[in-house]
VEXDREN-2710 file (C-alpha; in Angstrom, 1 decimal):
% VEXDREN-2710
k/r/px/py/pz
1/UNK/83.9/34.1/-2.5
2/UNK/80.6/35.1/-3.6
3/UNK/79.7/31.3/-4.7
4/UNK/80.6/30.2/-1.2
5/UNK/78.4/33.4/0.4
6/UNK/75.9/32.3/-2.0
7/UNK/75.8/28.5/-1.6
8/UNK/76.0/29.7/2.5
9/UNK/72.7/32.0/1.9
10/UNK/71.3/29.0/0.0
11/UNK/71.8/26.6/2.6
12/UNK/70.3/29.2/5.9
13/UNK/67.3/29.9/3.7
14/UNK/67.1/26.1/3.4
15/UNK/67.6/25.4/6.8
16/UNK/65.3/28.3/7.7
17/UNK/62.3/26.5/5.3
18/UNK/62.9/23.0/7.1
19/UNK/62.9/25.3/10.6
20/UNK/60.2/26.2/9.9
21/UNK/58.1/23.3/8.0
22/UNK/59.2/21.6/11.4
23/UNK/57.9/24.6/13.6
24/UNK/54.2/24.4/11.4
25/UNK/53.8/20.7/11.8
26/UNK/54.2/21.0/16.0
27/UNK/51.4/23.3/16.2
28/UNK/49.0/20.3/15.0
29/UNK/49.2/17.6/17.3
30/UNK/52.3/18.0/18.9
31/UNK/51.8/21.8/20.3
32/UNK/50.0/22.0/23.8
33/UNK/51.5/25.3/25.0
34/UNK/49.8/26.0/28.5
35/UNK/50.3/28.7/31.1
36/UNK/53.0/27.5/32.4
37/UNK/54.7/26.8/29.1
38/UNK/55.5/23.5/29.2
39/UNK/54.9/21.5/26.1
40/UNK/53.6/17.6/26.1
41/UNK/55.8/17.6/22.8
42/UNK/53.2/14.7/21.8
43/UNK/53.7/12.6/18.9
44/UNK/51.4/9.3/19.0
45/UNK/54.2/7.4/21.0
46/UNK/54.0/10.7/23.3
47/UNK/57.6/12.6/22.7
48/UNK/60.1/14.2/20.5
49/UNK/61.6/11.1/18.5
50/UNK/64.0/10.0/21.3
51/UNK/64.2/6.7/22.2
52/UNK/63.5/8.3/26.0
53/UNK/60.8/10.2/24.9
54/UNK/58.8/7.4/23.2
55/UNK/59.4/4.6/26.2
56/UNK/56.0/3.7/27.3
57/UNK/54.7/5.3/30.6
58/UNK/53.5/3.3/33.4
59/UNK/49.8/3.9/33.2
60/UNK/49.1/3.2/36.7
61/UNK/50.7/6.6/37.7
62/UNK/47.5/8.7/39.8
63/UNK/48.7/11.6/38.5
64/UNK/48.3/10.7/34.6
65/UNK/44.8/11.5/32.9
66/UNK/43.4/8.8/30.7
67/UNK/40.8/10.1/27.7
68/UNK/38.2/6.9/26.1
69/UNK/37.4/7.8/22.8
70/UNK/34.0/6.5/21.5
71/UNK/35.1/6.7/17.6
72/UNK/32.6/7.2/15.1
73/UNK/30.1/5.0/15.5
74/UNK/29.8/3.8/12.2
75/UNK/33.2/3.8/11.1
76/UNK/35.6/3.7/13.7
77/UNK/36.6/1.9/16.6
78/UNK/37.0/3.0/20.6
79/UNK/40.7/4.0/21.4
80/UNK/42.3/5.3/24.5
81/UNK/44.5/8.4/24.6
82/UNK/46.9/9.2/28.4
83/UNK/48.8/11.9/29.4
84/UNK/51.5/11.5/31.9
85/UNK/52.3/13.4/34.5
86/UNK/55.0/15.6/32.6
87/UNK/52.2/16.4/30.1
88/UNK/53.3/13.7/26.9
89/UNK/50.4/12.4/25.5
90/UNK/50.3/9.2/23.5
91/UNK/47.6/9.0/20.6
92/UNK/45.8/5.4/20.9
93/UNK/47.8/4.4/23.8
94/UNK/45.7/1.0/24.3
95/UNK/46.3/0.5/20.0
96/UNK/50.0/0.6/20.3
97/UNK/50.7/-1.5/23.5
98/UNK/48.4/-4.3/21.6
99/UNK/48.3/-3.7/18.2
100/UNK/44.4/-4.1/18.7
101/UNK/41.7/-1.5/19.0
102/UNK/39.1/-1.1/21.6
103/UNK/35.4/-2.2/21.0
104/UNK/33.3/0.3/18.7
105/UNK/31.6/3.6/20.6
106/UNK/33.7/2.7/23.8
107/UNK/31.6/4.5/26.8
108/UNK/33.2/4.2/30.4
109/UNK/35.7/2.5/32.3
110/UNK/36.3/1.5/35.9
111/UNK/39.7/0.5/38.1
112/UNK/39.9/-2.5/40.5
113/UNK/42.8/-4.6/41.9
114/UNK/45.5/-3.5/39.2
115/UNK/43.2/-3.3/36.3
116/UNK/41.2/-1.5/33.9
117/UNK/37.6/-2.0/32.4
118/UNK/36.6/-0.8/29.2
119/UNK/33.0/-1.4/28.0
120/UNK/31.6/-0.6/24.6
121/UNK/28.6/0.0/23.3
122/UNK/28.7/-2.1/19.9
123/UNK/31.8/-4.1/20.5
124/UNK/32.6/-6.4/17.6
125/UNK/29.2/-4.9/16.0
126/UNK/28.4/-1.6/14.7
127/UNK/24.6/-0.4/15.3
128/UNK/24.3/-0.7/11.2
129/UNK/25.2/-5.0/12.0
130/UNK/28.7/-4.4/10.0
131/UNK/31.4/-6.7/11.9
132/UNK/34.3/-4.8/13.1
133/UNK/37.8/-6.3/13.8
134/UNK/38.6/-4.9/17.8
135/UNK/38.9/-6.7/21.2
136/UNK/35.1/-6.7/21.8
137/UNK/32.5/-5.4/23.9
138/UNK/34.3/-5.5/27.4
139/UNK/37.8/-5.5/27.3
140/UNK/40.7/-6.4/31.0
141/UNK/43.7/-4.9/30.4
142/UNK/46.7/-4.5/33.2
143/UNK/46.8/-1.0/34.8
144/UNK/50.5/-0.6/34.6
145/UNK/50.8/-1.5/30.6
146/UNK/47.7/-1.9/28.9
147/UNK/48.4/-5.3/27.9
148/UNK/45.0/-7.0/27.2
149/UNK/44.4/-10.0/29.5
150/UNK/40.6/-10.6/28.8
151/UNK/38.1/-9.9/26.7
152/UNK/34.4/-10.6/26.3
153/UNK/32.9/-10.4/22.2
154/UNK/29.2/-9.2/21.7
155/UNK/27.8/-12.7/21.7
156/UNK/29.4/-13.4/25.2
157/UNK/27.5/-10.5/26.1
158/UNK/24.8/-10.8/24.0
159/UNK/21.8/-10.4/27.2
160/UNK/23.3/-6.9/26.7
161/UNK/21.0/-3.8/25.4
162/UNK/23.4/-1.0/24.2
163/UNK/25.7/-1.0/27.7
164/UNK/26.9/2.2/28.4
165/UNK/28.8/2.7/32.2
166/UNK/30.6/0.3/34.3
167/UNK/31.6/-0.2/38.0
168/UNK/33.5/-3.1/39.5
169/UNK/33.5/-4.6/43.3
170/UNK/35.3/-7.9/42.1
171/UNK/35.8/-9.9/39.2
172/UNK/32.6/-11.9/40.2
173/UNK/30.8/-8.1/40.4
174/UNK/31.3/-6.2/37.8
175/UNK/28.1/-3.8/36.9
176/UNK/27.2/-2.5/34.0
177/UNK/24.3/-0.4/33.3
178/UNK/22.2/-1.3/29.7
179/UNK/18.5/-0.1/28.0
180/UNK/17.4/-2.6/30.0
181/UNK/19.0/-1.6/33.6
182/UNK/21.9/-2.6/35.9
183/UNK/23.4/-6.1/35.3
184/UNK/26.1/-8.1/37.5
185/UNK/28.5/-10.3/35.6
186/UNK/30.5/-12.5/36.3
187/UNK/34.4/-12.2/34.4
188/UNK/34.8/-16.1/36.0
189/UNK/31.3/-18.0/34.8
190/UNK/30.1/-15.3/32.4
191/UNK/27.1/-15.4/33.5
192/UNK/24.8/-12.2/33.5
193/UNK/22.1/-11.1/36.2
194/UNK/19.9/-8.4/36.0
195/UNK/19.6/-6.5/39.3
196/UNK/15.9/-6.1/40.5
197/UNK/14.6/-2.9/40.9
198/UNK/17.1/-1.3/38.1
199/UNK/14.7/-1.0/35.7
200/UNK/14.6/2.4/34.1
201/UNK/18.6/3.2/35.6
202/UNK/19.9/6.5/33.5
203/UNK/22.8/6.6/31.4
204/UNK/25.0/8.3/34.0
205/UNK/28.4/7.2/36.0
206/UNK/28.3/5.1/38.9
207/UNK/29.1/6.1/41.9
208/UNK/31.3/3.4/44.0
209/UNK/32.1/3.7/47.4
210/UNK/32.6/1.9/50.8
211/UNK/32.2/-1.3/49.3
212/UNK/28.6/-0.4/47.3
213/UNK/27.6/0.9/44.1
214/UNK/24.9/4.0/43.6
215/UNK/23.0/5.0/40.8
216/UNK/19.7/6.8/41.1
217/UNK/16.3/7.0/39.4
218/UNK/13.9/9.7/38.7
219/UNK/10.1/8.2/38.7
220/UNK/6.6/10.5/38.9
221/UNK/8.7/13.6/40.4
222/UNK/9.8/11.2/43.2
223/UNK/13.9/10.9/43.2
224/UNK/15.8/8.0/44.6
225/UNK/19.2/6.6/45.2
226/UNK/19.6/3.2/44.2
227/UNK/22.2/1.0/46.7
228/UNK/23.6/-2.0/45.1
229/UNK/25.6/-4.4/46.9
230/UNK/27.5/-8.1/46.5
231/UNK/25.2/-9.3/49.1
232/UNK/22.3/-9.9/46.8
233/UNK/21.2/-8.9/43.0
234/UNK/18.6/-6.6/44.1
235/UNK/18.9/-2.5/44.7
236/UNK/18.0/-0.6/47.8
237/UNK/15.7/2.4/47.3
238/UNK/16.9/5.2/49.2
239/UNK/13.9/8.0/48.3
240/UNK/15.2/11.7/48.8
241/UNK/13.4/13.6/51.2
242/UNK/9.3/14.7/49.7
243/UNK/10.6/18.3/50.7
244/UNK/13.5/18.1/48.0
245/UNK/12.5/21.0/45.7
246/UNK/13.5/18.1/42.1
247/UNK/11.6/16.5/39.3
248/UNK/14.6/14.7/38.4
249/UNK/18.0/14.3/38.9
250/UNK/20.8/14.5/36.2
251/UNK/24.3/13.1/37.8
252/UNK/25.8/12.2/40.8
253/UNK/29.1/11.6/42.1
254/UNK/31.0/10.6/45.5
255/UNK/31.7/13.3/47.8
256/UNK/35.1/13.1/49.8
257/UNK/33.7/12.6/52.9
258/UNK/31.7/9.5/51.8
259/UNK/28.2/11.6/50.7
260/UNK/26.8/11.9/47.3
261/UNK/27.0/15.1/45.3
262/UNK/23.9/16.1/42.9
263/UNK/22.4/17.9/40.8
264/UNK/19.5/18.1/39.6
265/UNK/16.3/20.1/38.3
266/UNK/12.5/21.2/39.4
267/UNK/9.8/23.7/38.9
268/UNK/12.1/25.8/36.6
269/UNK/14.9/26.2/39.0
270/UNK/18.4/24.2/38.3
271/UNK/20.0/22.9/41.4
272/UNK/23.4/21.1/43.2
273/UNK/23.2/19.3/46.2
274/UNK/24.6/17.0/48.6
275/UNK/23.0/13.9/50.1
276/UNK/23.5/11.8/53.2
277/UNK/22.5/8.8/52.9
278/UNK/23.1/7.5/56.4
279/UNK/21.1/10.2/57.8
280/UNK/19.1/11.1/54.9
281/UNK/19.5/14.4/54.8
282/UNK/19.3/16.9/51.8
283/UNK/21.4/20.0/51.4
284/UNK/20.3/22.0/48.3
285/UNK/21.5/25.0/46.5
286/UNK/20.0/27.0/43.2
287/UNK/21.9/27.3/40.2
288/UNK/21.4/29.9/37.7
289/UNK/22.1/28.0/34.5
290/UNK/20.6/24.3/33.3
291/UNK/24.5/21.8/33.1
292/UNK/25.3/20.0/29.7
293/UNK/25.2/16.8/30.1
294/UNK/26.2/15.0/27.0
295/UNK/25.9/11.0/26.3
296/UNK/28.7/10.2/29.3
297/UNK/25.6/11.0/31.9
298/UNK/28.5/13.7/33.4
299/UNK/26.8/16.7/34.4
300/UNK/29.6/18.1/37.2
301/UNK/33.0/17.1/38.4
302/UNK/33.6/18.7/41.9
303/UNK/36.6/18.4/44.6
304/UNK/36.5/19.4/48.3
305/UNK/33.5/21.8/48.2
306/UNK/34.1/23.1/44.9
307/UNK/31.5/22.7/42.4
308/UNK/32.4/22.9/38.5
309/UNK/29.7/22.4/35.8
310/UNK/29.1/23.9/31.9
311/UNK/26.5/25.6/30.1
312/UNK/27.3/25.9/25.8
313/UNK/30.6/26.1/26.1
314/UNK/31.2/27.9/29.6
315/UNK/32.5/26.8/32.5
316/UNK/30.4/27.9/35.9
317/UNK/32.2/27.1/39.7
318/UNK/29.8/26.9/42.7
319/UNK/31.7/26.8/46.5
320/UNK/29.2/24.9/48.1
321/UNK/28.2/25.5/51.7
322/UNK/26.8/22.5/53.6
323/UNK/25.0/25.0/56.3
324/UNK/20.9/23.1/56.4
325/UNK/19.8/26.6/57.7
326/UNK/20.8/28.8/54.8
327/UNK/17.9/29.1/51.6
328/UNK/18.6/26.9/48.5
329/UNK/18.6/30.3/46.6
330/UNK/22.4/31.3/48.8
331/UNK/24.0/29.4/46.0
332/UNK/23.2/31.6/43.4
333/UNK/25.6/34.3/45.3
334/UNK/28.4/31.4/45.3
335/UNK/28.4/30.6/41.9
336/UNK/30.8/31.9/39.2
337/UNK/31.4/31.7/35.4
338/UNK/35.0/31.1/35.0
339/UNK/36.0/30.9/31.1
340/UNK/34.1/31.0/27.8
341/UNK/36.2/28.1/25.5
342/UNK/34.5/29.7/22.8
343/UNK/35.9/32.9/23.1
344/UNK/39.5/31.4/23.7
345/UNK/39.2/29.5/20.2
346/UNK/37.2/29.9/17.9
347/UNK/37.5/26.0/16.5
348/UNK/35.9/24.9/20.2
349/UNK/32.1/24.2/19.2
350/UNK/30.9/22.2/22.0
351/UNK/31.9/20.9/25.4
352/UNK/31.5/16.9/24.6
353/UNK/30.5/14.5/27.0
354/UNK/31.3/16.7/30.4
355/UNK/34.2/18.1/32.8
356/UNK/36.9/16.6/34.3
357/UNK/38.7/16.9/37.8
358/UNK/42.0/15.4/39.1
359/UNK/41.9/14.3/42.0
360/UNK/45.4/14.9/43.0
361/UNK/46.3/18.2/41.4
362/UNK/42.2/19.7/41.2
363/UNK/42.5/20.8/37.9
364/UNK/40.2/20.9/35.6
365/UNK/39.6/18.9/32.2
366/UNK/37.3/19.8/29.1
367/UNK/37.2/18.2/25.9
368/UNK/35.6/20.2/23.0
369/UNK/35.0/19.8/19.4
370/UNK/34.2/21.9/16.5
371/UNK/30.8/20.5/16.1
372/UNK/30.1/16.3/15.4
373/UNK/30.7/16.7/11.4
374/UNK/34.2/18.3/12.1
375/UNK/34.8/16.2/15.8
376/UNK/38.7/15.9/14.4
377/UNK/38.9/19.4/14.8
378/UNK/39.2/18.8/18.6
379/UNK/41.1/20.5/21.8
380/UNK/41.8/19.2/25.8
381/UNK/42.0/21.6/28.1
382/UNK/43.6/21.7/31.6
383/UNK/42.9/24.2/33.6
384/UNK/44.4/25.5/37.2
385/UNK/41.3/27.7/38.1
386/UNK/43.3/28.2/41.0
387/UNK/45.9/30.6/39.9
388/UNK/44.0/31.7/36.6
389/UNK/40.5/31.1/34.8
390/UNK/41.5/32.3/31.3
391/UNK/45.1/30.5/30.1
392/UNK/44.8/26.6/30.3
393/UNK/48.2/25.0/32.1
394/UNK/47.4/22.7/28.9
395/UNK/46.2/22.7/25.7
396/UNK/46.5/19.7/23.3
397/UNK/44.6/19.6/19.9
398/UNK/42.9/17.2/17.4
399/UNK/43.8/13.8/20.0
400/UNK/40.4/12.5/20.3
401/UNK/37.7/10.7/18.5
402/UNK/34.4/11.7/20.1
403/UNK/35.6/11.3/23.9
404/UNK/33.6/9.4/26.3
405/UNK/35.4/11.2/29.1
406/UNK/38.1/11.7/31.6
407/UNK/39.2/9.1/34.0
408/UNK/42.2/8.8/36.6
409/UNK/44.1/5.9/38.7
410/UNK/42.9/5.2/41.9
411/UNK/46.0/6.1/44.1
412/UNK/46.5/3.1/46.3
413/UNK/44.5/4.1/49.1
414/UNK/41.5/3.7/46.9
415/UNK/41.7/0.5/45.1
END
């Protein structure tokens, strides 16, 4: 009797050991506990060891979040990480639909009739000249499963300068912005044409809208939009008004209603704003804090009228209002800080390479890392500022590899 209550003890305190080896190794990679305590039980083929859980997603869901990792630069290549829309995540999604890895320091990527860019910084070619064994510099995968259907090495691109964002119109225009400016290439010919009057073109996100492309350029405390189209390879100047209060801008992205979103800097005063290019017109608001903007050229996600940028590693919310007559200075009474990461965990260094937004469900996106010599001590955040500004819905830890940014599906009215 006791040998049987003592093998039985035995075999609880081993079960209660494996218990709870189990429960430590879940709080690495797999544990993403939010606010509304779901967990994206992520392993790198995104579930719990089922063969349900580990099916492949189909990527081309609007309501998944995709996450480019550049890699180290000198050791690593790029790599792709997606979270459904149940909140799995799968580590390296593009790596284990291929079995081949993404060019080195992968930067942006862009959506257009079913499939998905990816352009590189190095490619096949660190910046130290060591060969690497990946896909290349620009990589065509299909939306839906990732499969590879085209890539493009370093020496097929080799009129290339360091490229860093990406924008497709079709597979004869597809633009990508380099140390030397914008450049049009063509997937069918592979020929490469630089845009006149790109010179000098930032290292921020295109804008793409209504059939064109926008970038801008800050020149002797003058501020333009620059408007690309497939009718020629040169750029429309679109100057912002003399009266706009900037030296230079940082980012800008597509408004909803077919504007441009900004921000931008001047005099000592930080600003948003929202420009009309069809009327020209310039609506500006003050900000009280300077926005990180990081390598990605992402200084400020927004949705609707809702403004969302960082500072160190807080995250501010301006409601913008489009009224011309009120003073630029009204915004500082609209804006808000929302959450220090920081003070949530201590492991959460720096925001890296901007926000994020979804544009189905609005919520908000933040990678961070605990500085760049620890970058694998990492964290995503989601966030539903909506309902609460101090719990994520979200949290998934050490997935990325120096992250280039967020980036969503088109839903279908978009592509």
């Amino acid at each position: 009797m006791r040998k049987r209550n003592l093998w039985g003890m035995k075999f609880l305190n081993g079960m209660l050991m494996i218990a709870l080896a189990f429960g430590l190794a879940s709080c690495t990679k797999e544990d993403n506990l939010g606010d509304n305590g779901n967990k994206g039980n992520g392993t790198e083929q995104g579930g719990t060891g089922s063969e349900d859980d580990n099916k492949l997603p189909s990527f081309d869901n609007p309501k998944g979040v995709f996450i480019l990792n550049e890699g180290n630069m000198t050791t690593e290549n790029g790599s792709l990480t997606y979270i459904s829309e149940d909140g799995k995540i799968w580590d390296d999604a593009y790596k284990t639909v291929n079995e081949t890895e993404l060019g080195n320091v992968a930067q942006d990527m862009a959506f257009y009739n079913g499939k998905i860019y990816v352009i590189s910084q190095n490619g096949n070619m660190n910046a130290t000249g060591v060969e690497f064994e990946n896909d290349g510099m620009l990589v065509i995968m299909d939306g839906k499963t990732l499969k590879k259907e085209a890539s493009f090495s370093k020496d097929e691109l080799a009129g290339l300068d360091w490229p860093t964002h990406i924008t497709v119109l079709d597979e004869q225009h597809v633009y990508i912005r380099d140390n030397n400016g914008i450049h049009r290439f063509n997937t069918e010919t592979k020929e490469l044409t630089l845009i006149d009057g790109t010179e000098g073109a930032p290292k921020a996100q295109f804008v793409t809208m209504n059939g064109k492309i926008y970038t801008f350029i800050n020149k002797s405390y003058l501020c333009s939009i620059l408007e690309i189209s497939k009718e020629n390879d040169s750029a429309v100047k679109i100057n912002l008004p003399y009266s706009a209060p900037y030296k230079s801008l940082y980012s800008i992205a597509g408004s909803e209603d077919g504007n441009i979103w900004l921000t931008a800097t001047g005099f000592g005063k930080e600003y948003t704003g929202k420009f009309y290019p069809a009327t020209q017109e310039l609506v500006s608001r003050q900000i009280s804090v300077s926005p990180n903007i990081g390598s990605a050229g992402v200084a400020f996600v927004a949705k609707g009228n809702e403004i969302y940028y960082t500072n160190g590693t807080a995250i501010y919310k301006q409601t913008f209002d489009e009224n011309s007559e009120l003073d630029p200075e009204s915004g500082l009474d609209a804006e808000e800080m929302l959450v220090d990461l920081s003070e949530i965990d201590n492991n959460a260094g720096l925001i890296y390479n901007g926000l994020g937004i979804h544009p189905v469900t609005g919520h908000v996106y933040a990678n961070t890392i605990k500085g760049f010599a620890q970058y694998t001590t990492n964290q995503i955040w989601e966030f539903d500022f909506s309902t609460n500004t101090e719990k994520p819905v979200n949290k998934y830890e050490n997935y990325t590899n120096f992250p280039a940014g967020f980036f969503f599906y088109p839903q279908a009215s978009e592509q």
